[in-house]
C-alpha positions as CSV (number, residue, x, y, z in Angstrom):
1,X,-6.3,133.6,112.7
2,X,-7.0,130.4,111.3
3,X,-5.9,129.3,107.8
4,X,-8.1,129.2,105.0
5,X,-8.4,126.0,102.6
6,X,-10.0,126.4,99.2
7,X,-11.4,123.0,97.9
8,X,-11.7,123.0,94.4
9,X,-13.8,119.7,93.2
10,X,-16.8,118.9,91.2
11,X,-18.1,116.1,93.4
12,X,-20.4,117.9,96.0
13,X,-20.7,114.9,98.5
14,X,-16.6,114.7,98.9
15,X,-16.6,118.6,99.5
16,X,-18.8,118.9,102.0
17,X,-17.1,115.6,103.8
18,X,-13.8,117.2,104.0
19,X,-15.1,120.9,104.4
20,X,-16.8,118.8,107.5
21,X,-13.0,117.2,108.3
22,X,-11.5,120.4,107.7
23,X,-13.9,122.9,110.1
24,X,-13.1,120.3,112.9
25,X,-9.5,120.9,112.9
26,X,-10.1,124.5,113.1
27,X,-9.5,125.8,109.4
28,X,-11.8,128.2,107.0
29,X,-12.7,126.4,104.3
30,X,-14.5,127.8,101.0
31,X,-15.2,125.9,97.5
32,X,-15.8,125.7,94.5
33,X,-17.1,123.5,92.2
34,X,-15.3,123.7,88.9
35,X,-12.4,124.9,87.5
36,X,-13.4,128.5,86.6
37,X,-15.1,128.7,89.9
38,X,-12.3,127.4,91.7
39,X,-10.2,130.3,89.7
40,X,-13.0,133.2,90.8
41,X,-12.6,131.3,94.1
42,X,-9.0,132.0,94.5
43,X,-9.2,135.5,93.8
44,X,-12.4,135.9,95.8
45,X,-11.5,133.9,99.2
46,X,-7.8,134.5,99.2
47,X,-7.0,131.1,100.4
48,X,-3.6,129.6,101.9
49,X,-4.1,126.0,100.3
50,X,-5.7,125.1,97.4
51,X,-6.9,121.3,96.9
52,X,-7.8,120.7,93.5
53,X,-9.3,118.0,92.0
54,X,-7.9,117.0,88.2
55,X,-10.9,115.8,86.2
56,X,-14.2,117.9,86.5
57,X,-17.0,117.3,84.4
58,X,-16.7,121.0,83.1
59,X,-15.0,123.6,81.9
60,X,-11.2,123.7,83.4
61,X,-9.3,120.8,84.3
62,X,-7.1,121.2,87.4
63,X,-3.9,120.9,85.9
64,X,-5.0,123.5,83.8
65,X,-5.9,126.0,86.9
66,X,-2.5,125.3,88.8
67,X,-1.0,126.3,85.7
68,X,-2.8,129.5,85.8
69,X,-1.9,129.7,89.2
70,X,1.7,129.5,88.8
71,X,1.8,131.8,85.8
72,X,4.7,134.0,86.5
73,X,3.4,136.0,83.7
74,X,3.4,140.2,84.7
75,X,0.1,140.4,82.9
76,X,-1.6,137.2,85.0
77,X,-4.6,138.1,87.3
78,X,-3.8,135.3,89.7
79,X,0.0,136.4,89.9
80,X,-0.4,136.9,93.9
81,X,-1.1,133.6,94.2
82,X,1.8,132.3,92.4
83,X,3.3,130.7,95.7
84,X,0.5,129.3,97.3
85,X,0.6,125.6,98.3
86,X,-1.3,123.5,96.1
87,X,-2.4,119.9,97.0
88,X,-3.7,117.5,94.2
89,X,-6.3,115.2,94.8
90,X,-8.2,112.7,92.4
91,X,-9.5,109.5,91.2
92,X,-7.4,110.0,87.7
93,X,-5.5,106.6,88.9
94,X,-9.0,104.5,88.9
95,X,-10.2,105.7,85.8
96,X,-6.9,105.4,83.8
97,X,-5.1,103.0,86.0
98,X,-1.9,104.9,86.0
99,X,0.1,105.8,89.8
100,X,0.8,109.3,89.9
101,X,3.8,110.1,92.3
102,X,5.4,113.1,93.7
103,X,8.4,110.5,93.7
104,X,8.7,110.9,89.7
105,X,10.5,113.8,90.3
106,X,9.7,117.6,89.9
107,X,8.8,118.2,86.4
108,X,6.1,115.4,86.3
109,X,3.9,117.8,88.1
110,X,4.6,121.1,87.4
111,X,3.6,123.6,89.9
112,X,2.3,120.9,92.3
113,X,3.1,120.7,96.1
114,X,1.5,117.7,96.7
115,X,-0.2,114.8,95.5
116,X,-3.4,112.5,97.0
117,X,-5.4,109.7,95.6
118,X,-9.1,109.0,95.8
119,X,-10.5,107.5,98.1
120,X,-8.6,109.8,100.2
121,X,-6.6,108.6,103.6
122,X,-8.6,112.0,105.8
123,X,-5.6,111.4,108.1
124,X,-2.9,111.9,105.2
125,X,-4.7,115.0,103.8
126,X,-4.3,116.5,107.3
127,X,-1.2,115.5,107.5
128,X,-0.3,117.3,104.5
129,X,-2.2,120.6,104.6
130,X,-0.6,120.8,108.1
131,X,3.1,120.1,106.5
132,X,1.7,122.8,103.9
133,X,0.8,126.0,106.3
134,X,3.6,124.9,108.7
């Protein structure tokens, strides 16, 4: 059964590209195009990866939805998805010229498996999501 990748990312053109990327190498994919759709998403599609975008013109920023993902809260909705991989993937370092690195250590980025820069390397973002669903 093949794994199934959530994209969660308000720019339509780079969703359909790697949805495109993604169908080739033989994964579901299903997205969404903003945080609280990317939430309704998650409980909808029941994905095994999550790549989430940080800043979306709307509603819930993606630091703010893999914190709701990782609540470890009894009352939280999306507490069956506490453990699911979660890749990071955004433009945040051209707009506010700042490197974000997994290498800053564990608490920089909370509840994060993974980390990816826009434009994206499509053979790094493979390489990952495969490291990710093993």
């Amino acid at each position: 059964m093949a794994k199934k990748i959530l994209i969660v990312d308000d720019d339509k053109d780079l969703v359909a590209s790697l949805e495109q990327v993604l169908l080739a190498k033989g994964y579901e994919v299903a997205a969404a195009f903003s945080g609280t759709g990317g939430l309704k998403a998650l409980e909808a599609e029941r994905p095994d990866l999550v790549i989430l975008d940080v800043m979306m013109e709307a509603d819930t920023a993606g630091f703010e939805v893999a914190d709701r993902i990782r609540s470890r809260r009894a009352t939280s909705r999306f507490l069956p998805f506490k453990d699911i991989p979660i890749i990071i993937l955004t433009a945040i370092n051209q707009v506010t010229h700042s490197r974000f690195s997994m290498d800053q250590g564990d608490s920089f980025l909370p509840g994060i498996d993974d980390f990816l820069t826009k434009p994206v390397d499509i053979d790094e973002l493979l390489d990952k999501v495969a490291k990710h669903l093993g």
